[in-house]
VMD Tcl script that draws the C-alpha trace (Angstrom):
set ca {
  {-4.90 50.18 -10.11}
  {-6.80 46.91 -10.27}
  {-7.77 45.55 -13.58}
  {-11.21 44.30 -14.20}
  {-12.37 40.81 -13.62}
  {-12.97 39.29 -17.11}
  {-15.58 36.03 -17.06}
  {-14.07 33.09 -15.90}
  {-10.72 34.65 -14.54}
  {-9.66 34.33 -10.99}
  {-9.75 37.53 -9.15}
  {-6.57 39.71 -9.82}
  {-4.59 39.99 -6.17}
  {-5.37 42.13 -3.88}
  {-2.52 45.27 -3.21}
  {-2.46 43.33 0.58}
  {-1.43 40.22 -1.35}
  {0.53 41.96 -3.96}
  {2.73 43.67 -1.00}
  {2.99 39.68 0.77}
  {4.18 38.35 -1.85}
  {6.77 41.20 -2.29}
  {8.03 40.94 1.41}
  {8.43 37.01 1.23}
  {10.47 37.52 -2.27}
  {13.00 40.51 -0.45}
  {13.01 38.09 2.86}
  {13.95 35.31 0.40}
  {16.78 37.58 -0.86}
  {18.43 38.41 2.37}
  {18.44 34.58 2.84}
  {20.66 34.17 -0.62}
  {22.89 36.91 0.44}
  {23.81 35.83 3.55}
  {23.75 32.17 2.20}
  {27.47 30.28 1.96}
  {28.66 31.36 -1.89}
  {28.79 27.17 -2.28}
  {25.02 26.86 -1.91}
  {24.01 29.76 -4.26}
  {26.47 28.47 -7.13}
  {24.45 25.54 -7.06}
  {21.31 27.18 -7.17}
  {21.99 28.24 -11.24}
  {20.34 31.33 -10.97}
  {20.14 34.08 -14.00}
  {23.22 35.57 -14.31}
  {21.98 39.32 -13.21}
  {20.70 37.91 -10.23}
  {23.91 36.13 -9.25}
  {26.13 38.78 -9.94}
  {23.46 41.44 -7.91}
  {24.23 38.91 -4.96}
  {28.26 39.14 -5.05}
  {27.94 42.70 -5.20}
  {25.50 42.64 -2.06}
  {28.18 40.60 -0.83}
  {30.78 43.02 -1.12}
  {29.50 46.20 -0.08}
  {29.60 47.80 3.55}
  {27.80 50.87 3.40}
  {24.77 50.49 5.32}
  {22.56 52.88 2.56}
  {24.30 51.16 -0.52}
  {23.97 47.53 1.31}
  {19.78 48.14 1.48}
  {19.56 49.47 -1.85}
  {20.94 46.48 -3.10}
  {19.32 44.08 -0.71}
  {16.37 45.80 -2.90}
  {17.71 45.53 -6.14}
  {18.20 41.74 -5.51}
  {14.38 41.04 -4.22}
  {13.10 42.75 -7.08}
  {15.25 40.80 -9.39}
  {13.87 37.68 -7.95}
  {10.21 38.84 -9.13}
  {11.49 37.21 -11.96}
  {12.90 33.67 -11.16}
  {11.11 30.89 -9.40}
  {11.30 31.59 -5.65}
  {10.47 27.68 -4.64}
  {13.46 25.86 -5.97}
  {15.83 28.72 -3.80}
  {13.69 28.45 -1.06}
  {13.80 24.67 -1.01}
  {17.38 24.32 -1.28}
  {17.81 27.16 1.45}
  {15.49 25.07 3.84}
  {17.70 21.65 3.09}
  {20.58 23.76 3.73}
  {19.47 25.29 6.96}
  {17.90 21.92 8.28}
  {21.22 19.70 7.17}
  {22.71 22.52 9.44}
  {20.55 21.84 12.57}
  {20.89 18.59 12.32}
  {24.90 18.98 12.71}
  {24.78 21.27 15.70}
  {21.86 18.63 17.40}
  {24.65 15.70 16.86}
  {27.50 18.40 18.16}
  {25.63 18.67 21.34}
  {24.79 15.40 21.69}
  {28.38 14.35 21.53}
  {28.99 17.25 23.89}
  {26.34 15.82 26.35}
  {27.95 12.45 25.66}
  {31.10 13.37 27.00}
  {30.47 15.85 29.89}
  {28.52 12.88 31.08}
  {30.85 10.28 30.42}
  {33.11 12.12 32.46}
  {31.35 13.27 35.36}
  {29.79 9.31 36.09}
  {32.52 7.33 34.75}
  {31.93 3.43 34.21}
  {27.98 3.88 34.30}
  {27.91 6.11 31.82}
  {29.96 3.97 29.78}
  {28.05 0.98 30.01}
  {25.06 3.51 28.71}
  {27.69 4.46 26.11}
  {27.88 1.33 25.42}
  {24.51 0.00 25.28}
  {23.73 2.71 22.75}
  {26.40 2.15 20.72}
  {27.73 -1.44 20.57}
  {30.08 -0.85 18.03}
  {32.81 1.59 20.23}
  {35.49 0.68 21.18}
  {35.57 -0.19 24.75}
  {39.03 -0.19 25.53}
  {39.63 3.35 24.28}
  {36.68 4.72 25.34}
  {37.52 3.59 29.20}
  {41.00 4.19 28.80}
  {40.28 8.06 27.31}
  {37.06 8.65 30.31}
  {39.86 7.48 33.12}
  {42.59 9.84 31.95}
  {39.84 12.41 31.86}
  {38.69 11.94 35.06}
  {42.57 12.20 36.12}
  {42.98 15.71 34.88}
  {39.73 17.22 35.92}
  {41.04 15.74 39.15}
  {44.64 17.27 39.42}
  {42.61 20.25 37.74}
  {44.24 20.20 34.51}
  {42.60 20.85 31.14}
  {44.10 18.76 28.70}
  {43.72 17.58 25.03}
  {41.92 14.11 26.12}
  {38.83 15.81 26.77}
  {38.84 16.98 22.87}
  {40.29 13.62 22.15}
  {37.02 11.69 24.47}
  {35.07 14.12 21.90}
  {36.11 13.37 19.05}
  {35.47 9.33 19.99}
  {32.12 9.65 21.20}
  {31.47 11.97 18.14}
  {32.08 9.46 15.55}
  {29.53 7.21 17.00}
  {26.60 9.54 18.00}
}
mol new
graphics top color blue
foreach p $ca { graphics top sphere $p radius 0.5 }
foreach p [lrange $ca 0 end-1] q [lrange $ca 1 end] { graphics top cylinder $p $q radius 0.2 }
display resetview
């Protein structure tokens, strides 16, 4: 039921809003639990809350699971949603910005392979700082293998290189 609007008050929120506001806080929730356990100890939330979340954590029925998935967005009615939801987002962007340089360094390397001393004067031209000598040495031997069609630990090690540069 809707209280009445006293002079001067905003207007109370509409059930439409009331219910938005409860989906985003139980969406926020299944974020936390299925969050790394590092990130949430950082977050210092209330006590209840944290230990709602290990339980969450911990349980495999699929009926007991939602109940507590519920349990946990209601307790979050309580606690400021922006500084989890902030700290989630960092998280979640620092992690996209790891699998971007991953496949770069994969891209690196496929290509270094496949076009040989071209690609490593691109390589190079990128990034002045490698190390030429390995980096030629490591894209011939490479090339060798794919040749005699073996699969060997100097594509990993070509990976590795190029990934502490990109």
């Amino acid at each position: 039921m809707r209280r009445r609007q006293l002079p001067g008050e905003p207007p109370p929120p509409t059930k439409t809003e009331l219910k938005r506001q409860a989906h985003a806080l139980q969406e926020l929730a299944d974020r936390l639990i299925e969050a790394p356990q590092a990130l949430v100890q950082e977050l210092a939330l209330p006590e209840k809350v944290a230990d709602a979340l290990a339980l969450a954590r911990q349980i495999t029925s699929h009926g007991a699971k939602l109940r507590q998935r519920l349990f946990v967005g209601k307790l979050l009615r309580g606690v400021d949603p922006e500084p989890i939801r902030s700290a989630l987002d960092a998280a979640a962007q620092a992690s996209r910005v790891d699998a971007a340089r991953f496949r770069r360094a994969e891209r690196w390397r496929d290509q270094l392979i496949a076009k040989g001393p071209e690609a490593i004067a691109e390589f190079l031209g990128e990034f002045p700082g490698a190390d030429r000598e390995r980096l030629t040495a490591l894209v011939a031997a490479c090339a060798a293998d794919r040749g005699a069609g073996r699969a060997g630990g100097r594509q990993r090690e070509l990976f590795r290189l190029v990934q502490q540069y990109v």
